[in-house]
C-alpha positions in Angstrom: 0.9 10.2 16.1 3.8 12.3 17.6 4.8 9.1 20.0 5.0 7.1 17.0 6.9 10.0 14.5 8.9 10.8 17.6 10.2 6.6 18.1 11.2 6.5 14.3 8.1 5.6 12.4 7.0 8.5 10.0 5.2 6.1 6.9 1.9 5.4 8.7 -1.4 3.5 7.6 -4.5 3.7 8.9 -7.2 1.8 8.7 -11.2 3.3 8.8 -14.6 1.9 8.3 -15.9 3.6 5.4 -18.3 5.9 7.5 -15.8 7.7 9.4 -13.8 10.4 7.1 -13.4 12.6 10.3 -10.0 11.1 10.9 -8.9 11.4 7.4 -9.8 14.8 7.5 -8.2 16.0 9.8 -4.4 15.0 8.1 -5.5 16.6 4.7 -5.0 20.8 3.6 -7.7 22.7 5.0 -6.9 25.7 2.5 -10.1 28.2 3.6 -8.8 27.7 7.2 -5.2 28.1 6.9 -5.7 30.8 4.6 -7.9 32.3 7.4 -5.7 32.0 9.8 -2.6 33.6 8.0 -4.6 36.1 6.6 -5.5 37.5 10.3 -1.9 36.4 11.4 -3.1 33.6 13.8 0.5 31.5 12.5 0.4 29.9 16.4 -2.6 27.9 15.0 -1.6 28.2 11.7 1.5 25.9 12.8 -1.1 23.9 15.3 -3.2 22.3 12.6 -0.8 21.7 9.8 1.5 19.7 12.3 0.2 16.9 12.7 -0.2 16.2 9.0 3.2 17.6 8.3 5.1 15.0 10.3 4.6 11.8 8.7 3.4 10.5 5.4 -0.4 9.2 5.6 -2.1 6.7 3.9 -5.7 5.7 4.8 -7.4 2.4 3.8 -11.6 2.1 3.9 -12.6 -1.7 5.3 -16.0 -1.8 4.3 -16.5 -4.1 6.7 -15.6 -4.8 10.4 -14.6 -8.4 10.7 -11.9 -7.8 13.2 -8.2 -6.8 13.1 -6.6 -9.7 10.9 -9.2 -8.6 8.2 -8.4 -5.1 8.9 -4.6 -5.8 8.3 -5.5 -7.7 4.9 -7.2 -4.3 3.5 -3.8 -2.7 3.9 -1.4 -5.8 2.5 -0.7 -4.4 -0.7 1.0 -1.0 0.8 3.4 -3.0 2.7 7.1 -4.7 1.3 6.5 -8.4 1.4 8.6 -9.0 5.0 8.4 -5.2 5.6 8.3 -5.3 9.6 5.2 -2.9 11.1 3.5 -1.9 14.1 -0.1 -2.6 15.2 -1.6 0.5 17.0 -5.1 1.0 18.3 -6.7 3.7 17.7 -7.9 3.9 21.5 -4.1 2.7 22.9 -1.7 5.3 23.9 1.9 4.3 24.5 5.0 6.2 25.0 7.5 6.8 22.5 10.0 4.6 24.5 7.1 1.6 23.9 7.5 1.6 20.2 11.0 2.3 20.3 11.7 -1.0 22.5 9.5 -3.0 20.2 11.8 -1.6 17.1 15.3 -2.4 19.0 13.6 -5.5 19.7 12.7 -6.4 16.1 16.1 -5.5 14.7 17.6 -7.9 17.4 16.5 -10.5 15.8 
């Protein structure tokens, strides 16, 4: 997520299978830990687990089911701008930030 935040992209969508909530859980508040931690004045950690969901805006999508990436794109249709450019990232591909940047430049070449 930081590549991404870092090239310029902070409105990002993801897209799970409606058995795995680990993800989304781990971008929401986690009030009994933070409070936890800033009670015994761990704010190093404190600051650890609150930024990655501090540095973009999240939105996930369930697809009940898995029938490949088009229909995973056509669960999320209705949260995008009709002609609103986006990214496609893999869960299991890592770029670096000078990746998506490129493809951004690229697009707004065009």
């Amino acid at each position: 997520m930081e590549d991404l935040v870092q090239s310029g992209i902070d409105d990002i969508i993801m897209i799970t299978s409606t058995h795995k909530t680990t993800l989304e859980a781990y971008f929401q508040d986690a009030p009994y830990l933070e409070n936890l931690l800033a009670s015994h004045g761990k704010t190093e950690l404190l600051d650890l687990i609150n930024k990655p969901k501090d540095m973009a805006r999240y939105t996930f999508v369930r697809q009940e089911q898995q029938l490949g990436t088009a229909h995973a794109l056509l669960q999320a249709k209705d949260l995008l701008d009709d002609g609103e450019p986006f990214i496609v990232v893999f869960g299991d591909m890592v770029f670096p930030p000078m990746m998506y940047e490129g493809m951004i430049a690229k697009y707004k070449e065009t």
